[in-house]
C-alpha positions in Angstrom: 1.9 -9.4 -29.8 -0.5 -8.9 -26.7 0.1 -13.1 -26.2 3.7 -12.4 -26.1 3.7 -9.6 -23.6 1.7 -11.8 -21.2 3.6 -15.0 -21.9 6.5 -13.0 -20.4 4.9 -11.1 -17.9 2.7 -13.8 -16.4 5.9 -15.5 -14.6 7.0 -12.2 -13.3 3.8 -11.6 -11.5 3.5 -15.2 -10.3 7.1 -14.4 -8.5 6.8 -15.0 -4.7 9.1 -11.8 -3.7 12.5 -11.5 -2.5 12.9 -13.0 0.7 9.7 -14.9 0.6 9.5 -18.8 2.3 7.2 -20.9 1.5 3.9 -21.8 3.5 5.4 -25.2 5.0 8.6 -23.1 5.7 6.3 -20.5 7.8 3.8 -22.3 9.1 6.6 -25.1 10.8 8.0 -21.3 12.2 4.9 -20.1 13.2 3.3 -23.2 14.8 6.8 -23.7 16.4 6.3 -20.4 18.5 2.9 -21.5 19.1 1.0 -19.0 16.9 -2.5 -20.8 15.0 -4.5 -19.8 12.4 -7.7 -20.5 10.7 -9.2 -20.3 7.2 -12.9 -20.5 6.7 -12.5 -22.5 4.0 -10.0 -24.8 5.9 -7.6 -24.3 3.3 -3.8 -22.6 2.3 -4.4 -21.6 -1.7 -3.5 -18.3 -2.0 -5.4 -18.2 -5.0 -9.0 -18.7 -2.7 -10.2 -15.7 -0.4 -11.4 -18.2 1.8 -7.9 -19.7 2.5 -5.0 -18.7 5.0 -1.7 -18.4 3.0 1.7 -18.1 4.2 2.9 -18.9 0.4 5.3 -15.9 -0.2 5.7 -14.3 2.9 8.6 -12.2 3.5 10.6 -14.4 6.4 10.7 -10.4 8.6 7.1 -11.0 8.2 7.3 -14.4 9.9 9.7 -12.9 12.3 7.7 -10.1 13.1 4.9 -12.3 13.9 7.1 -14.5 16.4 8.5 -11.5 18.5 4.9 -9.7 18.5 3.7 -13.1 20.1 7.1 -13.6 22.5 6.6 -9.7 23.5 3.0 -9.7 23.6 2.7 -12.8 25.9 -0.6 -13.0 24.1 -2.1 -15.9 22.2 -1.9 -15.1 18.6 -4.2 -16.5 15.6 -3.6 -15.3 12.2 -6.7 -14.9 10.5 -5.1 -13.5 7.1 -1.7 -14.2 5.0 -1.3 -13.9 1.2 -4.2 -15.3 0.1 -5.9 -13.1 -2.6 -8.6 -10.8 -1.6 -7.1 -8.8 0.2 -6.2 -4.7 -1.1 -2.9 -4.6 -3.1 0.2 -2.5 -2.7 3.6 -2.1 -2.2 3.3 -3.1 1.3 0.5 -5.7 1.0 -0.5 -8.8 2.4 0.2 -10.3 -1.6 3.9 -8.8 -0.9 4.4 -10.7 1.8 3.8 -7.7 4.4 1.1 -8.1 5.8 -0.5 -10.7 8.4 -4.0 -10.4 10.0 -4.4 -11.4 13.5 -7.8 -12.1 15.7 -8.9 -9.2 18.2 -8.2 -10.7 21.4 -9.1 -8.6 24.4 -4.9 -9.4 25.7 -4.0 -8.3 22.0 -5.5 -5.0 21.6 -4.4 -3.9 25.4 -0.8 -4.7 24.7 -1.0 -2.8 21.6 -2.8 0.2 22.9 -0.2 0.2 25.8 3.0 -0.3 23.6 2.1 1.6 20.9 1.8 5.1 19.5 -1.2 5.8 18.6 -1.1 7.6 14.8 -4.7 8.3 13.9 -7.0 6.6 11.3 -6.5 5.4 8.2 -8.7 6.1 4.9 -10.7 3.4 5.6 -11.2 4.7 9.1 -9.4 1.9 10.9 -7.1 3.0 14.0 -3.6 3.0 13.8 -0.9 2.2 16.2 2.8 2.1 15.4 5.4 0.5 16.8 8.9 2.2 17.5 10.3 -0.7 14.5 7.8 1.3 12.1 5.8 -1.6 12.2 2.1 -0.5 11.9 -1.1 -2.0 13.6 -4.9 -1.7 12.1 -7.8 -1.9 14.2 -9.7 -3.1 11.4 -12.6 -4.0 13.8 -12.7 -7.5 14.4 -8.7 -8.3 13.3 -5.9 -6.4 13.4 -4.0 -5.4 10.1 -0.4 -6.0 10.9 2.4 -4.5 8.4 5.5 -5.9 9.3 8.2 -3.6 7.5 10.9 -5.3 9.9 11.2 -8.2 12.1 11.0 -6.3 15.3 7.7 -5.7 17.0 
């Protein structure tokens, strides 16, 4: 019985979620607005914590990320995607929510300016939010990035 609940289940949890493109569909996006990113391990699994994924990310998400760098006027490089290892959740970076970008000194000014600030998060990190809702995490040397719309 317990074979049969995961034999159905296992698809439905393997499901990139609604809305979601696939990582040649974002990265062409991404690279076209001239956002980078690097992996440690040089790689795009989203099954490896080492990797940068864009496999599943919510095309807001992408969109997000494209007018945060056009408003910004900052070079962006994502650091994070869907990759596994990261916390879970509703709103997560396995949901397709979520990006992680390098602290840049020209990234963290622009948000400190344009933002609200919102107080810290359990984990302590800083929070800044954006009049989309959007919210940004100081999360010490990246910034957390939840991308709930495509506006900055």
């Amino acid at each position: 019985m317990l074979l049969a609940v995961l034999a159905v289940l296992t698809p439905l949890a393997l499901a990139a979620p609604a809305g979601a493109v696939s990582q040649s569909s974002a990265a062409a996006q991404l690279s076209a607005a001239g956002i980078t990113w690097t992996s440690s391990g040089g790689c795009t699994d989203p099954g490896t914590s080492t990797c940068t994924s864009f496999e599943g990310l919510r095309q807001a998400t992408v969109d997000g990320a494209v007018t945060l760098d056009g408003a910004s006027g900052c070079a962006l490089t994502i650091t994070g995607g869907t990759e596994t290892g990261h916390a879970g959740g509703t709103y997560s970076h396995a949901a397709g929510y979520k990006l992680d970008f390098s602290r840049t000194t020209c990234l963290t000014s622009w948000i400190h300016s344009a933002y609200r600030y919102t107080g810290l998060r359990s984990d302590g990190a800083a929070m800044y939010e954006a009049s989309s809702g959007n919210v940004y995490a100081d999360e010490g040397n990246h910034w957390d990035v939840t991308f709930y719309t495509c506006g900055c």
